[in-house]
C-alpha positions as CSV (number, residue, x, y, z in Angstrom):
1,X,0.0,0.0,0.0
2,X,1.2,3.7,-1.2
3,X,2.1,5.8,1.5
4,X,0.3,9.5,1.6
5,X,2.9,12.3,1.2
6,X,1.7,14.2,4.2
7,X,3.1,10.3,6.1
8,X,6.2,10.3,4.9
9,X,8.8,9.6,7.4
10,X,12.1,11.1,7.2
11,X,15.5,8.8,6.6
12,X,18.4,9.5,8.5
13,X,19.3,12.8,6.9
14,X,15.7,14.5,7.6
15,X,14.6,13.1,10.8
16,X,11.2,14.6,10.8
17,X,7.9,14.4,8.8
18,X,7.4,16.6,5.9
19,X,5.0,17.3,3.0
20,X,6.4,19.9,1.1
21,X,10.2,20.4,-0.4
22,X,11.5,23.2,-1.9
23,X,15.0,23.3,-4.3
24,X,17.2,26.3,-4.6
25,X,19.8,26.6,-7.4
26,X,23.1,28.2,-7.2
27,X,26.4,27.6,-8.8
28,X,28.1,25.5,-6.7
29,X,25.5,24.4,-4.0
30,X,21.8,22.9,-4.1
31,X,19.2,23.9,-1.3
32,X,16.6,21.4,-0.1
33,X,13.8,22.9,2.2
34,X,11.7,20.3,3.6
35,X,8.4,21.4,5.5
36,X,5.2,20.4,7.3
37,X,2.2,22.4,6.3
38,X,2.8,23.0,2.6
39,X,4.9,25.9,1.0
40,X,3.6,28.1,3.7
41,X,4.5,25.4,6.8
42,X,7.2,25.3,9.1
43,X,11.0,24.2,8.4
44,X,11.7,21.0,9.8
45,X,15.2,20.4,7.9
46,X,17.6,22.4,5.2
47,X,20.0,19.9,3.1
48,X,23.0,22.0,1.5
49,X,24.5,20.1,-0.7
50,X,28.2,21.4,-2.3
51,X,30.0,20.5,-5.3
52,X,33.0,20.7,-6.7
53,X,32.5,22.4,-9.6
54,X,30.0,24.6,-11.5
55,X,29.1,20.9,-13.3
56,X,27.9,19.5,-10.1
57,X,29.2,16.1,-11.3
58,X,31.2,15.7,-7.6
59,X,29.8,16.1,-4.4
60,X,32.3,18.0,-2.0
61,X,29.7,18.6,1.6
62,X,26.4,17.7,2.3
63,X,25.1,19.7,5.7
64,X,22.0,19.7,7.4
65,X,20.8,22.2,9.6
């Protein structure tokens, strides 16, 4: 049986529920916003992932806050 978005639990690097993600762009990094409540909702976790490059091929960090 499917699970419902809104009861998706978190793996290890997003230890919370959340029903919404956001992505933010940059050169060198990638932003992940996850929330509870939709666009509007609280933060429960941001993933900022870094690469080596401007071709994002390589992973350098990933950090969660």
């Amino acid at each position: 049986m499917a699970e419902q978005v809104n009861d998706i639990i978190a793996n290890c690097l997003v230890p919370a529920k959340y029903d919404y993600i956001s992505l933010t762009q940059d050169t060198l990094t990638d932003t992940w916003i996850f929330k509870t409540g939709g666009s509007s909702g609280t933060t429960v976790s941001t993933l900022i992932v870094t690469y080596t490059s401007s071709a994002k091929t390589t992973i350098s960090t990933v950090v969660r806050s």
